[in-house]
N, C-alpha and C positions, 0 to 999 in steps of 0.2 A: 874272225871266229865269233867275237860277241854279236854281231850281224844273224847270222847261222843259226845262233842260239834262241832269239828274237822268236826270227820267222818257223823255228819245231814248235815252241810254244804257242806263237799263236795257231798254227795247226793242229796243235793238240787239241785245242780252243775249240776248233771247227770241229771238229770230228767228234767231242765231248758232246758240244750242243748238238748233233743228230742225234748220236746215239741215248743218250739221258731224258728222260724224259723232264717236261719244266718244271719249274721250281714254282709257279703261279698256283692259285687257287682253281680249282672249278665254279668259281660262284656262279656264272650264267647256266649253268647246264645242272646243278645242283645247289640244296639251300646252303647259305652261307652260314658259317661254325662261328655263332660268338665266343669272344671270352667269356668267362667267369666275370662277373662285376660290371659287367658291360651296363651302361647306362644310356638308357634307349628313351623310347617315347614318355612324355610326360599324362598322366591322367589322373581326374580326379576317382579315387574309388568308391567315394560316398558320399551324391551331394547331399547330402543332410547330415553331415557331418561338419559342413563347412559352416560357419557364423557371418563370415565375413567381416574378420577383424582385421583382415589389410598382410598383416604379419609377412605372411609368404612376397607381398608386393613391395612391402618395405625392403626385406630382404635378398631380392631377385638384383642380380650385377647386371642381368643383361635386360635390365627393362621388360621381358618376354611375358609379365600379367599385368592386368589392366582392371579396376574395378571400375564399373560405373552404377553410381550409387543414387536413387532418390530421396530414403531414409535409412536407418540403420537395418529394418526388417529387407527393403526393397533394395535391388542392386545385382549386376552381371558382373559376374566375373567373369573374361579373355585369355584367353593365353596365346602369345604370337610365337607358333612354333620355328619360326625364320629368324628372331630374334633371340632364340633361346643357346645358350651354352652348354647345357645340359650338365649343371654343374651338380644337381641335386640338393642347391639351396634350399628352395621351395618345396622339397620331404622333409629337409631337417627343422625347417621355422614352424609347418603346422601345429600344432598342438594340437589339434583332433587327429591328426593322423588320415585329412580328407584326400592329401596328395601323395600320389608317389610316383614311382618310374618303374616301368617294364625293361624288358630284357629283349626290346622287339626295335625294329631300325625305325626310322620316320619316312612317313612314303614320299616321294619328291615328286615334286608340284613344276610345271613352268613358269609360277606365277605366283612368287611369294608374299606379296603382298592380300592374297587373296584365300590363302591359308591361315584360316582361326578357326579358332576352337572353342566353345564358351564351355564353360565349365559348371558352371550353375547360374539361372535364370530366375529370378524370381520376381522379375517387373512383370511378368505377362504376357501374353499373347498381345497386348497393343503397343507394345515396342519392336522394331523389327530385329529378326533375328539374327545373328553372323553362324553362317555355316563353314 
């Protein structure tokens, strides 16, 4: 009898899944529904708002910014989207308030390594740039 019992249920099984429609998302055929608090792309909202007092890079767990610096005026900030956790460190350390995070997904690259970002520039034009 417990045999019997098995194999109705996994029939029921089969015949549930035809009939019911999935339980999946539509995301390829429709935009996909964040949550609320979702913590997505990182960007700077104001470079002139940034100093470049390091803060956010001291702060960063996952290594993901980079300054490089010639004097305190002169110096690139990076930010490696591949290496980032998207913890929202680097919102909370600014003190200008030059960073923050959107509600928007990160686009995916076949080639992480070749994904940067600069955030603010201020050696010039005769330094080469990372796109």
């Amino acid at each position: 009898m417990p045999r019997f019992k098995n194999r109705t249920h996994i029939l029921s099984a089969i015949i549930d899944a035809f009939i019911k429609p999935p339980d999946t998302t539509t995301y390829p055929f429709t935009p996909i529904e964040l949550p609320h608090g979702f913590r997505g792309t990182v960007i700077m909202i104001d470079p002139e708002k940034c100093t470049g007092c390091s803060i956010c890079i001291r702060d960063c767990p996952a290594n993901a910014l980079e300054i490089q610096r010639e004097s305190r005026e002169r110096y690139r900030l990076i930010h490696y989207p591949s290496r980032c956790a998207y913890c929202g460190q680097c919102e909370e350390s600014c003190k200008n308030r030059a960073i923050s995070q959107t509600n928007q997904t990160v686009k995916p690259t076949a080639d992480p390594d070749s994904f940067i970002v600069v955030f603010k520039d201020t050696l010039g034009e005769d330094k080469p740039k990372f796109s």
